[in-house]
VMD Tcl script that draws the C-alpha trace (Angstrom):
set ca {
  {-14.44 -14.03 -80.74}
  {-14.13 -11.22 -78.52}
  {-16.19 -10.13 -75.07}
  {-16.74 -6.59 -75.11}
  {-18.75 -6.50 -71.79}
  {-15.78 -8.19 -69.49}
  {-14.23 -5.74 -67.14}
  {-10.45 -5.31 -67.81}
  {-8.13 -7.21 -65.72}
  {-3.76 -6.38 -64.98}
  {-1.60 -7.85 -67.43}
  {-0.98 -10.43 -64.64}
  {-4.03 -11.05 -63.65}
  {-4.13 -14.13 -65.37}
  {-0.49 -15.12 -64.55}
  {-0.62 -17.64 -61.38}
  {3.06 -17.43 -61.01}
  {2.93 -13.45 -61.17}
  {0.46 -13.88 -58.34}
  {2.22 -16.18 -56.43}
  {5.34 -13.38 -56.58}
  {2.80 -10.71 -55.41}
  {1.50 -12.86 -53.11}
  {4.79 -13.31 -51.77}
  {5.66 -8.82 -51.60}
  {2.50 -9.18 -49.91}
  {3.79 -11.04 -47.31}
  {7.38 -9.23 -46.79}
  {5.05 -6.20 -46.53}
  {2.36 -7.23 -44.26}
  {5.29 -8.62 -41.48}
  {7.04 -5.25 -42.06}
  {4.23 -3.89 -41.14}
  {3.18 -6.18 -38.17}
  {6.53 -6.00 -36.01}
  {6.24 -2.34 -36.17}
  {2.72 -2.39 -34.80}
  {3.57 -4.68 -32.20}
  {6.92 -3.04 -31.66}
  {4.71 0.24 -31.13}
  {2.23 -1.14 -29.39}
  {4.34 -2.59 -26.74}
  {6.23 0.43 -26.31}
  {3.16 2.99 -25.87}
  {1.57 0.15 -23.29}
  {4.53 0.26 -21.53}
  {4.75 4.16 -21.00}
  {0.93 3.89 -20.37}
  {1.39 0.81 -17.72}
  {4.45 2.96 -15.87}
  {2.49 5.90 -15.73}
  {-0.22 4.22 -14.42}
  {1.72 2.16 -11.78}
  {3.29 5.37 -10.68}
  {-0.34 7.43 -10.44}
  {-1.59 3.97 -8.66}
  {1.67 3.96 -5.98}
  {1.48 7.90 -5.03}
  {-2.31 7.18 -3.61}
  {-1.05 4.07 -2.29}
  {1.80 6.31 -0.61}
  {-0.49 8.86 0.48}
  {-2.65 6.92 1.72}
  {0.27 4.89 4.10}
  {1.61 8.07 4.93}
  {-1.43 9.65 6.42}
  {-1.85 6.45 8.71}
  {2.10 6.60 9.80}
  {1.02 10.51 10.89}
  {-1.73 9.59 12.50}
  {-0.96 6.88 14.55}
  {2.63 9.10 15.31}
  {0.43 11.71 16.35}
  {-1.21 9.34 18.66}
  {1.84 8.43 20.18}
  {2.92 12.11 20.74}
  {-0.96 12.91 21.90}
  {-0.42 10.20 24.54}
  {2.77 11.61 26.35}
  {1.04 15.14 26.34}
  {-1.24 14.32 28.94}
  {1.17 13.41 31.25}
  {3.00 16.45 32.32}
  {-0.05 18.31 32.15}
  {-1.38 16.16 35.35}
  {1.81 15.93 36.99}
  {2.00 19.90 37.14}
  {-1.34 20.04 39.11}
  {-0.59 17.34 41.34}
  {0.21 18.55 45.04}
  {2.71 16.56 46.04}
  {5.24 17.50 43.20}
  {4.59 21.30 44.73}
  {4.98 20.30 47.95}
  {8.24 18.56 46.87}
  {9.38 21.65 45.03}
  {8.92 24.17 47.67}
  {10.19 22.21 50.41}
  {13.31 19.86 48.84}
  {13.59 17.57 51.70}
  {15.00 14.49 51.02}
  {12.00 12.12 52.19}
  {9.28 14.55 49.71}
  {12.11 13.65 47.19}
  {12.28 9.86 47.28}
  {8.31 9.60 47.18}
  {8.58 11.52 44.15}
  {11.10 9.51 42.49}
  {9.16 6.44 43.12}
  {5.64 8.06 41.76}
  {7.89 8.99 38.65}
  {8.63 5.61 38.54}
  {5.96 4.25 37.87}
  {4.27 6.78 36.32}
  {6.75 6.05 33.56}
  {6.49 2.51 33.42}
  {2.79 2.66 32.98}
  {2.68 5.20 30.86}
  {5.59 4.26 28.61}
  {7.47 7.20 28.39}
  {10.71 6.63 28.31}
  {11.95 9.31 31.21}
  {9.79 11.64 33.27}
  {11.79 14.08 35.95}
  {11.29 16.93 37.79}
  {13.50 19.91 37.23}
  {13.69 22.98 39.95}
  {14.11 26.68 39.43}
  {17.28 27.14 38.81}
  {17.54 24.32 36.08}
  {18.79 21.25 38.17}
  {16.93 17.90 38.06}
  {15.91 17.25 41.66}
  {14.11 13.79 40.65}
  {13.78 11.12 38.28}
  {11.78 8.07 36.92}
  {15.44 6.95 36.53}
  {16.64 8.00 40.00}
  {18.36 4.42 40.45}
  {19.97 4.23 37.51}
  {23.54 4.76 36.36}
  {22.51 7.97 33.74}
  {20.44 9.28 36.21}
  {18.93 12.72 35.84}
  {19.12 14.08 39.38}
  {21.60 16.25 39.92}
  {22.31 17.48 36.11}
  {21.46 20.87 35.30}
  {19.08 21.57 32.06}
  {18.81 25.49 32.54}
  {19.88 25.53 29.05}
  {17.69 23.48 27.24}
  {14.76 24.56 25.47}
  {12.17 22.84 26.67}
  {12.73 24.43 30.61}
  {13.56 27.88 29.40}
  {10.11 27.82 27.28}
  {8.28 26.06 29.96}
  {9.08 28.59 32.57}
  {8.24 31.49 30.34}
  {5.52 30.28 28.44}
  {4.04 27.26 30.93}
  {4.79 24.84 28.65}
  {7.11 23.72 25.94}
  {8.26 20.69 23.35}
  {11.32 20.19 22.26}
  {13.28 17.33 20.22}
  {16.64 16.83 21.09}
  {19.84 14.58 21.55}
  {19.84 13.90 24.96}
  {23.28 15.01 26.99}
  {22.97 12.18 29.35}
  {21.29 9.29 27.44}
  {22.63 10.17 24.43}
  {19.68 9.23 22.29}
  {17.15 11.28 20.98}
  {13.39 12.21 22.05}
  {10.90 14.57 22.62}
  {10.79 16.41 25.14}
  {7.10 17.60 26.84}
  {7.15 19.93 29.64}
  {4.96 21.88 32.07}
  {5.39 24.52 34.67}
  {4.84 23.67 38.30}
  {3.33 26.62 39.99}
  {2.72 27.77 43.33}
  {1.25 30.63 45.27}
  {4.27 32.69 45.03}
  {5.07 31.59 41.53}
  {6.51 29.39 39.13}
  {8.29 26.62 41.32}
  {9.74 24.51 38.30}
  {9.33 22.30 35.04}
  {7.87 18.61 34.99}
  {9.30 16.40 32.33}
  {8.74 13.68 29.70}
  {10.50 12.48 27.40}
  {9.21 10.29 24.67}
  {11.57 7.67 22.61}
  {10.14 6.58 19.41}
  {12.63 3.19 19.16}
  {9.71 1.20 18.96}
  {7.89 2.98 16.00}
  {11.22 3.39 13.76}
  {11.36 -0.63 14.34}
  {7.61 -1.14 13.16}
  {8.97 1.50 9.90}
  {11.52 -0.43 9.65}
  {9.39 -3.94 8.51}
  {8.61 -2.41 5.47}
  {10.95 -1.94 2.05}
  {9.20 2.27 2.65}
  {12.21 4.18 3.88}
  {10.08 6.73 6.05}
  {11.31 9.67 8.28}
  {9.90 12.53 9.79}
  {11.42 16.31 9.28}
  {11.13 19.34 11.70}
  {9.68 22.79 9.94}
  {13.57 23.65 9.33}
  {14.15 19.78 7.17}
  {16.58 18.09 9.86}
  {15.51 14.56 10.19}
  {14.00 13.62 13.82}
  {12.63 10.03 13.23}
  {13.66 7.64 11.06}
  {13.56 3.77 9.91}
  {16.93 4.54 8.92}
  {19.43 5.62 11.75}
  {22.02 6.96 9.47}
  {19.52 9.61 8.18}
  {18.68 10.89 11.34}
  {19.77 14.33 12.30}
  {20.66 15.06 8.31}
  {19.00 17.64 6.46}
  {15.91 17.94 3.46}
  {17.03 21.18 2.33}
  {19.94 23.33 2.83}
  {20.67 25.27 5.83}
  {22.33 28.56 5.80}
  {25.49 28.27 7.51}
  {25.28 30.92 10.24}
  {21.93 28.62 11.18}
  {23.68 25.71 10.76}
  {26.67 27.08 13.56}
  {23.39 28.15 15.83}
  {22.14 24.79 16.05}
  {25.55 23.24 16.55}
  {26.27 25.41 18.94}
  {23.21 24.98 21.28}
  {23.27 20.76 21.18}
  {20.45 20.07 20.15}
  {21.25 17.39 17.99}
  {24.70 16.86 19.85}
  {28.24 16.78 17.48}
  {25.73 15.54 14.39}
  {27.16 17.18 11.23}
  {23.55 18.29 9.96}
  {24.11 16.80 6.28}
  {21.94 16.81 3.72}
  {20.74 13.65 2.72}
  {21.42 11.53 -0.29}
  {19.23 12.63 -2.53}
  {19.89 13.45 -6.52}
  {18.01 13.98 -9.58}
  {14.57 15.28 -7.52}
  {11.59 15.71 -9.74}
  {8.41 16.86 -8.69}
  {5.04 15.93 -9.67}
  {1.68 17.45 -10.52}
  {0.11 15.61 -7.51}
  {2.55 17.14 -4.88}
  {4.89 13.84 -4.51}
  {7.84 13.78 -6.63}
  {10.78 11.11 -7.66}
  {14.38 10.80 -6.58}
  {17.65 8.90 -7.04}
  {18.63 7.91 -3.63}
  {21.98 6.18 -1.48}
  {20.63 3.82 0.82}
  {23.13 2.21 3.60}
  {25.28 0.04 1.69}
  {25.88 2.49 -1.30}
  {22.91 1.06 -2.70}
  {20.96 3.61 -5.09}
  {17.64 2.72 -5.64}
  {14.75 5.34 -7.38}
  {12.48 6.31 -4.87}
  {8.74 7.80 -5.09}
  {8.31 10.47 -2.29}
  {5.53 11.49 -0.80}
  {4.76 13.90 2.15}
  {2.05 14.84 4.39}
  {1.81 16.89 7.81}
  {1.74 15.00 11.48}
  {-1.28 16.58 12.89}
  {-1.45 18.94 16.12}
  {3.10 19.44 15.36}
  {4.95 20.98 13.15}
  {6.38 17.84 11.98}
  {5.97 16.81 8.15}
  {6.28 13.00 7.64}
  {7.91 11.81 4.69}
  {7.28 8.28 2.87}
  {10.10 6.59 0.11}
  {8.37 4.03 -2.17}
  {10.47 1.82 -4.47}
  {9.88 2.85 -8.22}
  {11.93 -0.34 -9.92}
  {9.87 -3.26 -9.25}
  {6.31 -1.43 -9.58}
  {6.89 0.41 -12.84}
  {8.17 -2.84 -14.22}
  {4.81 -4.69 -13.03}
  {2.75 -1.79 -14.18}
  {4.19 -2.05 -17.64}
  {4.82 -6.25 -17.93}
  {1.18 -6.06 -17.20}
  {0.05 -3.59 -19.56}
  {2.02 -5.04 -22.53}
  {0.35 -8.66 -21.92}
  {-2.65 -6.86 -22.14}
  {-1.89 -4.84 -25.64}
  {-0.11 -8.47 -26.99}
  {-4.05 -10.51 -26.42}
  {-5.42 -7.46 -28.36}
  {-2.64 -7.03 -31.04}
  {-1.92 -10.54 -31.47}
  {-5.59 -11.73 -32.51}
  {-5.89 -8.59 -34.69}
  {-3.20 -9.58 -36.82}
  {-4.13 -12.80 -36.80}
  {-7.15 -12.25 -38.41}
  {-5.38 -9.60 -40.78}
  {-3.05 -12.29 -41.86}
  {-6.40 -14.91 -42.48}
  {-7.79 -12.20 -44.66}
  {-5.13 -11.91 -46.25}
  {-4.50 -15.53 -47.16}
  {-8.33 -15.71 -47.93}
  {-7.75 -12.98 -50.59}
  {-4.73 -14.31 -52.04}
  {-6.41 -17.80 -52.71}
  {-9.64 -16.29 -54.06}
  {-7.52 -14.13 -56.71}
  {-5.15 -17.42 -57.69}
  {-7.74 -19.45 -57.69}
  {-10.01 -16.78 -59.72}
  {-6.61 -16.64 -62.27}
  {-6.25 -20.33 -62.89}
  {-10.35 -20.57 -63.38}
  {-10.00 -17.32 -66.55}
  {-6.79 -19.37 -67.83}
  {-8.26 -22.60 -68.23}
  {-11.38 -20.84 -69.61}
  {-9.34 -18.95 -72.33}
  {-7.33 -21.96 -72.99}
  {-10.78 -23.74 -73.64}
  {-11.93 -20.84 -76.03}
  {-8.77 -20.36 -78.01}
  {-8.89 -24.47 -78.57}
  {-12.81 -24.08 -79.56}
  {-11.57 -20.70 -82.33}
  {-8.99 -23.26 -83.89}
  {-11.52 -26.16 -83.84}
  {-13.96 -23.66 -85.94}
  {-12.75 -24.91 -89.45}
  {-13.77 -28.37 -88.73}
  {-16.62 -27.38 -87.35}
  {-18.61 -27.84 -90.70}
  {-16.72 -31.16 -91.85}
  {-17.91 -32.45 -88.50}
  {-21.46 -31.72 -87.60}
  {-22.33 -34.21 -84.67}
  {-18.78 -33.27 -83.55}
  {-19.14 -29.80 -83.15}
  {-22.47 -29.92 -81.60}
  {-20.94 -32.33 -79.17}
  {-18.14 -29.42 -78.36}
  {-20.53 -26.71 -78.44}
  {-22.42 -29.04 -75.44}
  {-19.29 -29.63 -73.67}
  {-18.14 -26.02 -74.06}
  {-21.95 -25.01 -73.09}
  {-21.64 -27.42 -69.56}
  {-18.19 -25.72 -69.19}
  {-19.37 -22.31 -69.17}
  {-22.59 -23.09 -66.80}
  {-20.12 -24.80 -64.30}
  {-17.78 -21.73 -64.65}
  {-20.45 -19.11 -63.77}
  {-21.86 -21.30 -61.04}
  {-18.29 -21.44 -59.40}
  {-18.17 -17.50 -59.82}
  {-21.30 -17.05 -57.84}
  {-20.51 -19.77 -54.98}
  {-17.57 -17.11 -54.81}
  {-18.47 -14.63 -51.54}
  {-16.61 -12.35 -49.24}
  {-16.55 -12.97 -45.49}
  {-18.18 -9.94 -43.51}
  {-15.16 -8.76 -41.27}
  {-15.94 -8.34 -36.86}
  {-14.50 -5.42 -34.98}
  {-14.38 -6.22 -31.02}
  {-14.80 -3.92 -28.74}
  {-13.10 -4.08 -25.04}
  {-14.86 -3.54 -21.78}
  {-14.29 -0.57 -19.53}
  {-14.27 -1.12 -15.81}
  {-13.95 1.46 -13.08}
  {-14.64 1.05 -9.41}
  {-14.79 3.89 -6.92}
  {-14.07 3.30 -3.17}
  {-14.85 5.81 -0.64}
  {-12.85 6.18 2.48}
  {-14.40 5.95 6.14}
  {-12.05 7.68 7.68}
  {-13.52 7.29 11.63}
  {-14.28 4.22 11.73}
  {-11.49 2.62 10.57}
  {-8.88 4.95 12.84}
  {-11.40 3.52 15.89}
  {-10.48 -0.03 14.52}
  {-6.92 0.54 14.28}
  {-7.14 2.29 18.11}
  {-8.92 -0.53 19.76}
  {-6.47 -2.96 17.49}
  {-3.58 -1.17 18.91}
  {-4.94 -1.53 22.39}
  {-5.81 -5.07 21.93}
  {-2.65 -5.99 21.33}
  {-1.23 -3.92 24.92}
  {-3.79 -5.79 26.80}
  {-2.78 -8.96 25.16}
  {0.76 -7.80 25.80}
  {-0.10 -7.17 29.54}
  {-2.26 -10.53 29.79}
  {-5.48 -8.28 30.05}
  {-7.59 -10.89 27.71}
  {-10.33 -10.35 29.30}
  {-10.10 -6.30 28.57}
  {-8.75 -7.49 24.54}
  {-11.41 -9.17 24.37}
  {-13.76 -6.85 24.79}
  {-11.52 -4.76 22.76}
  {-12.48 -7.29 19.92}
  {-15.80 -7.32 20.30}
  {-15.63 -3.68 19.86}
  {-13.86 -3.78 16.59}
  {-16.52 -6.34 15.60}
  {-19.15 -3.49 15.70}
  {-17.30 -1.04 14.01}
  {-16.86 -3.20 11.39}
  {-20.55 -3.76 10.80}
  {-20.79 -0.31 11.37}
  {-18.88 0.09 8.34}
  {-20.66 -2.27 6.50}
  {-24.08 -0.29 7.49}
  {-22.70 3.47 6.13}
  {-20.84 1.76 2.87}
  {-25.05 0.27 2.33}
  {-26.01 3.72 3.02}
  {-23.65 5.05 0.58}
  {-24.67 2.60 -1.73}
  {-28.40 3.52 -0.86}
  {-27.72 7.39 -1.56}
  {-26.15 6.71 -4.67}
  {-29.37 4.77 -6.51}
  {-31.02 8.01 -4.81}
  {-33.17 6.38 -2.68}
  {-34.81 7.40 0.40}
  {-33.72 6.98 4.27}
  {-36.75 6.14 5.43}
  {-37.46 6.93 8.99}
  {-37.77 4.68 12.09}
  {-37.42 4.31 16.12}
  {-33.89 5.31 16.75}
  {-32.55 4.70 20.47}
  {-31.20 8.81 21.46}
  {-29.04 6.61 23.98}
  {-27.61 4.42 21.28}
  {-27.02 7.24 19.32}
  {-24.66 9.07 21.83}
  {-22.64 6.00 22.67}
  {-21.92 5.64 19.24}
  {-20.59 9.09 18.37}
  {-18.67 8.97 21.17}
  {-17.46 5.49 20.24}
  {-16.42 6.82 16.80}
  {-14.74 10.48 18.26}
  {-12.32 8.82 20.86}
  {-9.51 7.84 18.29}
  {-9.47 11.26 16.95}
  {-9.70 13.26 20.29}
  {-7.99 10.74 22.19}
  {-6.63 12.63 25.96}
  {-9.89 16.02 24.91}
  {-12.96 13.40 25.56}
  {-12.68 14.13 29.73}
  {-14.02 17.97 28.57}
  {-16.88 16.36 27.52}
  {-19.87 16.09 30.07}
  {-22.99 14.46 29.39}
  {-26.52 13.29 30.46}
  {-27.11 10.20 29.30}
  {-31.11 9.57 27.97}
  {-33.33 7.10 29.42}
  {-33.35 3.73 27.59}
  {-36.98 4.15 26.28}
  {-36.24 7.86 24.81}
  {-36.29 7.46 21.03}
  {-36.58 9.32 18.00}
  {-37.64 9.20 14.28}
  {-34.88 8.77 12.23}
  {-31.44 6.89 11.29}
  {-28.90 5.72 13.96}
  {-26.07 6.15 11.51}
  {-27.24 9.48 10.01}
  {-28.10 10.71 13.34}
  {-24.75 9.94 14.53}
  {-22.92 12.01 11.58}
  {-25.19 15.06 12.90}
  {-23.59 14.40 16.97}
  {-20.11 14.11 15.73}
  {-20.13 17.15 13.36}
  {-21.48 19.03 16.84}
  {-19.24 17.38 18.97}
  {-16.07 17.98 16.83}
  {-17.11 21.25 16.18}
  {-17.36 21.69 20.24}
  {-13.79 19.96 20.67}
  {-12.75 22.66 17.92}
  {-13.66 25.25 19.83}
  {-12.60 24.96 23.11}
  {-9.48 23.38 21.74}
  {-6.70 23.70 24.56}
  {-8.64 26.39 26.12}
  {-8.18 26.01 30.35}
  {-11.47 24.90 31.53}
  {-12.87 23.55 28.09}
  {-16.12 21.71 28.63}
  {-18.54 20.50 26.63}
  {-22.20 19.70 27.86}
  {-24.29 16.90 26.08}
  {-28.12 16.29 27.23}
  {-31.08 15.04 25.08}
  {-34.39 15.47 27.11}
  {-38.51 14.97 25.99}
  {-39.87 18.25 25.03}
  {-43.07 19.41 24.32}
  {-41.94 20.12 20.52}
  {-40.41 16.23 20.93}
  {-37.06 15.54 21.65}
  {-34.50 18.18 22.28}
  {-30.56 17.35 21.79}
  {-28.40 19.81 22.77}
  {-24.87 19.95 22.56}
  {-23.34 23.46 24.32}
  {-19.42 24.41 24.75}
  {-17.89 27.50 26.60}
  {-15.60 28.32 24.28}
  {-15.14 31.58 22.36}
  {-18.32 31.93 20.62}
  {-18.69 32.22 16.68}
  {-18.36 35.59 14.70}
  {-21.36 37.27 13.51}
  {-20.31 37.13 9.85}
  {-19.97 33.15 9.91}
  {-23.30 33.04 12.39}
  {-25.67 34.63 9.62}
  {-24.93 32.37 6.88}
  {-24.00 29.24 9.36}
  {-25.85 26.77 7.83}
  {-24.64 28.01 3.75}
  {-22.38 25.57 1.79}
  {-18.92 26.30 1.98}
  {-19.14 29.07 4.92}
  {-16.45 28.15 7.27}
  {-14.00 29.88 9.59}
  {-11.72 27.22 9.69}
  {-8.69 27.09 7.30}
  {-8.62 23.73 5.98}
  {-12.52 23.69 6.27}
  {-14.78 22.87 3.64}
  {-17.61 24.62 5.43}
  {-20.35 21.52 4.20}
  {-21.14 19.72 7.95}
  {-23.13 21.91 9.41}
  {-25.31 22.13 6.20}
  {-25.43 18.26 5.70}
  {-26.50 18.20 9.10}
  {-29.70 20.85 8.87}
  {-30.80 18.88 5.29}
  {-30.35 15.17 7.32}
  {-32.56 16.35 10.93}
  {-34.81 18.21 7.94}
  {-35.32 14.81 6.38}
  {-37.07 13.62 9.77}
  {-38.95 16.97 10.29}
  {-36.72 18.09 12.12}
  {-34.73 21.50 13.01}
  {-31.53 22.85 14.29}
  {-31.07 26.35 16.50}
  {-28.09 27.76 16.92}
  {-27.40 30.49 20.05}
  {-23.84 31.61 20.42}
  {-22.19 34.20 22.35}
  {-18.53 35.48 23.61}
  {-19.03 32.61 26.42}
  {-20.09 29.61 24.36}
  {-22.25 28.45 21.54}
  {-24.95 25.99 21.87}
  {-26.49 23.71 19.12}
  {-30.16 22.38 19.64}
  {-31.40 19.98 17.86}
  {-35.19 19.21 17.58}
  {-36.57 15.99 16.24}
  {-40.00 13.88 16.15}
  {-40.26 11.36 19.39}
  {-41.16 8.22 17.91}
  {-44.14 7.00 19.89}
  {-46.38 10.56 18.40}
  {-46.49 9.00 15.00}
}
mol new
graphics top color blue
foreach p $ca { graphics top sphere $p radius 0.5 }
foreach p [lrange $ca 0 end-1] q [lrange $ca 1 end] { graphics top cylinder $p $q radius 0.2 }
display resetview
């Protein structure tokens, strides 16, 4: 009896044992298989999780570095203003022109103090002809007084130029500084050179709490400050040698052998920081990341070392656990499938060999068939119950649907607020003087200060949020005097030692306006810094701030005396991405005309070869 309509099955099919063997390949096969998946796996996550820990460290860096710059150019920005007052004041002339002894003393003792309050770590007065004739450290065993400095830099500039910086090994001290001098003139001419120098001990000791190696280079790569002493005074990049015997030769950095620093195996990086092998003290090499940025208002460049070991091995531990949960429950359901196939197909084989043992028994039992009648139709019941239960087990027989899961993607983006939080960290640092000093009462309002500027922050990151879903400022009574004190609040950490140029006429209490505080305030500090821009160090810089009732509304002008904007930048002034300034982006000024346009408002512009002056027109808040 033969079934033509059955599909053709392997030789094997039928053979459970043969299955079991295939079954058993299968196996060898599908393990083969999973190691190298995993094995591959884990290695690609780990490239991916290193590369990613490193792109996740250099913003890290960058972002550390450009604080360390900042508050270093703080420091520096703080010693500046010194010698800039002490060469008006009229008793170091009088001192200078007349050398008695009695002028001499007083100004020993001002120095004194001076430098105590100010924190500098020497301040002296140098005469004509080079020699020290006083001293913050007149009492003192490495006194200045008396030494003569004709040769140094920072007097020969000073005299010629009116004023000089200089960093240097000092001859008497014997440690290093900066060096910030003025001329002293009189009516006859220049009388001498008022000096300060500035010690940075206590900001290579704060560098020093961290695991960053960090040091700051001069435009020709010698080392000037450091976390690490033994790298001071050695070298980025080679120096020629005829250079090299210059700046030996004119002690500037004392006997120091001007070395280059332990540094192998440098590569750089698309982002502008690159990786290096480096010899810490202790003949320790460690793999560094390096990053760089400039020090603002020097020619200093600040660099930043960032351990490589321990992150890259976090960054790729962490990525691998990931890839193992995914892997791990992939092949786990492979290997169900798998099994789930194997056991239909065995069980499928023993159900066709018991059914062909049953027909090959019911062919032989044919011949008795006849001699047996209720027998046979008995068998042909038995064979017909067999069959029905056969094809009902067949079509209880299904395959499972298989799941693919898909992973989440997650991305965050922060934005910076760059003003407010260097006016935090100013009034932190300040805090903690006053604390020093037992000033709490002065910390404390310190404090509350830092309080507001961090609701401040909270206010423009709800803007920001606001401006994404593109919604609308809407427009409401807005304090002009509020509005000034808060720019001003926000500008003194930037222009800290330029605010005194600024003059201005406060608005009554009652004088308000239709718009934002916050957005209002980005329009006055966009004027403001543009003003401070301008008149930069200029002698007898001033800015002029008034906001006055008009009959148009309310008129805020902001007005400098500085040299005036060119015609070619004056025509398009208010055009995206028209700027004279180098590292300018040339988008304030026209953010500012679209936000005072927003409260139907406008902005004039009238500059000249002795100033510019911004006006800015907007809606008094009781005519609506």
């Amino acid at each position: 009896m033969h079934n033509t309509g059955m599909i053709k099955q392997p030789p094997d099919a039928d053979d459970p044992g043969a299955l079991r063997r295939r079954a058993r390949r299968s196996w060898f096969l599908f393990a083969v298989v999973a190691l190298a998946l995993l094995a591959a796996g884990v290695f690609s996550a780990g490239r991916y999780g290193r590369s990613q820990a490193l792109d996740s460290l250099a913003e890290q860096s960058r972002i550390d570095a450009s604080l360390k710059a900042s508050l270093l150019r703080a420091v520096v920005e703080r010693q500046r203003a010194l010698p800039l007052v002490l060469a008006d004041d009229a008793a170091i002339r009088e001192a200078l022109t007349s050398l008695e002894h009695q002028a001499l003393d007083r100004i020993n003792r001002k120095l004194e103090s001076l430098a105590a309050s100010a924190e500098a770590a020497v301040v002296y007065l140098i005469g004509r002809d080079g020699v020290a004739v006083a001293a913050s450290n007149w009492q003192e065993p490495t006194s200045f007084v008396g030494n003569d400095y004709a040769f140094r830099d920072y007097f020969r500039l000073a005299m010629r130029d009116g004023k000089a910086e200089h960093f240097a090994m000092g001859t008497v001290s014997k440690h290093p500084g900066l060096y910030i001098s003025r001329r002293v003139d009189g009516p006859q001419g220049p009388l001498g050179v008022i000096v300060a120098k500035l010690e940075f001990d206590a900001l290579e000791s704060d560098w020093r709490l961290s695991d960053k190696p960090t040091y700051v280079t001069d435009r020709r790569g010698i080392v000037l400050i450091t976390s690490l002493p033994s790298w001071r005074f050695m070298t980025t990049k080679a120096i020629p040698e005829e250079r090299l015997e210059g700046i030996r030769e004119s002690l500037q950095f004392g006997d120091a052998p001007l070395l280059p620093l332990p540094f192998q195996k440098i590569d750089a990086r698309p982002d502008g920081s690159s990786t290096l092998d480096a010899l810490l003290p202790g003949s320790r090499a460690e793999t560094f990341l390096r990053v760089e940025t400039l020090v603002p208002s020097t020619n200093w460049r600040l660099e930043q070392l960032s351990p490589l070991k321990s992150t890259l091995a976090a960054g790729a531990r962490e990525a691998q656990l990931l890839m193992l949960a995914v892997l791990v429950p992939l092949i786990a359901f492979a290997a169900f499938l798998l099994r789930r196939r194997q056991v239909v197909a065995l069980r499928s084989a023993e159900e066709r060999l018991a059914r062909n043992e049953l027909e090959a028994k019911v062919e032989e039992r044919t011949a008795d068939l006849r001699m047996a009648r209720d027998r046979l139709e008995t068998e042909i019941a038995d064979h017909r119950q067999t069959t029905e239960k056969l094809q009902a087990v067949q079509q209880d027989l299904v395959q499972a649907n298989r799941l693919a899961i898909l992973g989440q993607v997650a991305a965050g983006v922060a934005h910076e607020i760059n003003q407010p939080v260097a006016t935090i960290r100013a009034y932190a640092d300040n805090a903690r003087t006053f604390l020093d000093r037992g000033q709490s009462a002065t910390a404390a309002e310190n404090m509350t200060s830092i309080a507001e500027l961090t609701e401040r922050v909270g206010a423009i990151t709800d803007e920001l949020r606001r401006f994404a879903r593109k919604g609308h400022f809407a427009a409401e009574p807005t304090a002009m005097k509020d509005v000034v004190e808060g720019a001003l609040m926000l500008l003194r950490s930037r222009f800290a030692g330029r605010m005194d140029a600024i003059r201005i006429e406060l608005p009554p209490d009652g004088l308000k306006a239709l718009g934002n505080r916050i957005r209002l305030e980005q329009v006055l500090i966009n004027l403001l810094q543009n003003a401070l821009e301008a008149i930069d160090d200029r002698d007898g810089g001033e800015i002029r701030v008034r906001c006055e009732e008009t009959a148009r509304g309310i008129a805020l002008t902001v007005a400098d005396n500085g040299p005036g904007i060119p015609a070619d930048i004056l025509d398009e002034l208010f055009t995206p991405f028209n700027t004279s300034k180098e590292e300018g982006l040339g988008l304030g000024l026209a953010i500012s005309k679209e936000i005072v346009s927003d409260y139907g408002g406008t902005i004039d512009v009238d500059s000249g070869p002795s100033g510019t002056t911004f006006t800015v027109h907007l809606q008094k808040a009781d005519a609506q």
